[in-house]
C-alpha positions in Angstrom: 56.3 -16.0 0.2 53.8 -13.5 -1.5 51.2 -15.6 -1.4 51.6 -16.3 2.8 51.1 -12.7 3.6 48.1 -12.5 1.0 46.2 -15.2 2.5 45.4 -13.1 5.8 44.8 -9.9 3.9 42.1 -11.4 1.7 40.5 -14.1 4.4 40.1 -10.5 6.1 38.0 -8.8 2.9 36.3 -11.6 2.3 35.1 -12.3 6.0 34.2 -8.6 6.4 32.4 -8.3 3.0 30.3 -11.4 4.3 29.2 -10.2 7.3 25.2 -10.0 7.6 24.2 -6.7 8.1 21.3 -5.2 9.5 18.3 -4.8 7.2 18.2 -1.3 6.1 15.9 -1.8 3.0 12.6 0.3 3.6 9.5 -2.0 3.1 6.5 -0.7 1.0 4.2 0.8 3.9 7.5 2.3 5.7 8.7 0.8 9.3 5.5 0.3 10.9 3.6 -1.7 7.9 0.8 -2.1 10.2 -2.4 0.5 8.3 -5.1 -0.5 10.5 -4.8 2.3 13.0 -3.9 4.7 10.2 -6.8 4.0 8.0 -9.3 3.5 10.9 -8.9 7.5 12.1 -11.4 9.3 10.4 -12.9 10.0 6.6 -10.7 9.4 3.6 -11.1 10.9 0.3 -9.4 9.4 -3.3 -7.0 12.3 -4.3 -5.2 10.2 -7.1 -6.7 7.3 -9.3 -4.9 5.9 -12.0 -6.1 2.9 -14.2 -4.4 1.2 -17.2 -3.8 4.2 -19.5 -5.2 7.1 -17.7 -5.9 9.0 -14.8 -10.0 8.9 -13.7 -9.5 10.7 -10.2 -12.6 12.7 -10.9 -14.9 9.7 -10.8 -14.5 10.0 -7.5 -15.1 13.6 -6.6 -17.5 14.2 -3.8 -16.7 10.5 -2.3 -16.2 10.1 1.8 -14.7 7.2 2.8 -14.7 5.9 6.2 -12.7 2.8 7.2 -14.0 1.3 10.4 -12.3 -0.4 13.2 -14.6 -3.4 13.0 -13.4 -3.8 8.8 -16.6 -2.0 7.6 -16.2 0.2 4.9 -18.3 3.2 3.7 -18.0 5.0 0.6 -20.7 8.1 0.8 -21.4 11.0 -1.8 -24.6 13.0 -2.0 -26.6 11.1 0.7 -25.9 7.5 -1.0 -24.2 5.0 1.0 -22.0 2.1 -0.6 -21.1 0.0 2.1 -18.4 -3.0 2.4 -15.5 -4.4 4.0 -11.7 -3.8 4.0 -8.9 -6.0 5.4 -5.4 -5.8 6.3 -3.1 -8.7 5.1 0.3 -9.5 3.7 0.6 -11.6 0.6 4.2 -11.8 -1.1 5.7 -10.6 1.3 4.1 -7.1 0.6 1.7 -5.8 3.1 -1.4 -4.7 1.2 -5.0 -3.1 2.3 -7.7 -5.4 1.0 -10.9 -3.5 -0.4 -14.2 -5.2 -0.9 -17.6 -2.8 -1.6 -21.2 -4.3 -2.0 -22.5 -2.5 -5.5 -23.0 -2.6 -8.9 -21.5 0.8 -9.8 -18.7 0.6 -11.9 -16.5 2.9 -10.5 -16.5 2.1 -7.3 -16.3 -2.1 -8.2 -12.8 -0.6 -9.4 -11.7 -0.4 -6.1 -12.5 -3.5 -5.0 -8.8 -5.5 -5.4 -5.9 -6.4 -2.9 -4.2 -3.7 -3.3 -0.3 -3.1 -2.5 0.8 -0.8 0.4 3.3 1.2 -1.3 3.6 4.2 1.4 1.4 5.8 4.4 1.6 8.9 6.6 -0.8 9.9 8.8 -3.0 12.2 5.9 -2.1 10.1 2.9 -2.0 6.5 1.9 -0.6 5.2 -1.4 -1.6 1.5 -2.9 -0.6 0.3 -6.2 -1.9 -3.1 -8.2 0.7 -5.7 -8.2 0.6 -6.8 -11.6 2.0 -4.5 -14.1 -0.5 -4.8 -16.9 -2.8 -3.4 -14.6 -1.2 -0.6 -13.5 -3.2 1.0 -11.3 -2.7 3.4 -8.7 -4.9 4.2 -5.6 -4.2 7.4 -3.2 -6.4 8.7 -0.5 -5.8 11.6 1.3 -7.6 12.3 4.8 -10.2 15.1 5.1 
């Protein structure tokens, strides 16, 4: 007779356990994933860069960046202009800000990836490499 009146009982806690709930996980680049407006209001500098072992913000001191609505990209410091392109896309499932600038100079080739969305506000954006052997981290700040 136990096991009658048990039968409802855990039908019930099993039932309400399984219930699909709403989707309260926040995704890398908070509600709104979209960056393009974000990034394409006004001049940009790299407050935080890390790379493999070590943190080599300085390299890009005196840097403007200016992310245009058309997806051109300028990088200037001391009257030199690097130009290039930037993107929006989502790969993996993980929204990510795609960087691409024409030169030669080293530092600034480091940039150049598909970079993870990790968080954005209106003054700061924060990108990260996706693989882990890389581990590289990316933040601008607005100026």
């Amino acid at each position: 007779m136990k096991r009658i009146l048990w039968a409802p009982v855990l039908l019930t806690v099993l039932s309400t356990g399984c219930r699909n709930k709403a989707n309260t996980n926040v995704t890398p680049g908070g509600s709104n994933n979209s960056i393009s407006e974000t990034v394409a209001s006004g001049k940009w500098s790299v407050s935080y860069f890390y790379d493999k072992d070590k943190e080599e913000t300085s390299d890009y001191s005196g840097y403007s960046f200016e992310f245009k609505t058309d997806k051109t990209l300028s990088a200037t410091r001391s009257g030199t202009t690097t130009t290039g392109t930037w993107n929006e896309t989502t790969d993996d499932g993980l929204p990510r800000l795609v960087i691409m600038l024409n030169t030669t100079d080293d530092k600034l080739t480091e940039l150049n990836d598909d970079w993870v969305i990790e968080s954005k506000t209106d003054t700061q954006i924060k990108l990260k490499d996706d693989n882990p052997d890389r581990n590289e981290q990316l933040h601008f700040n607005k100026q």
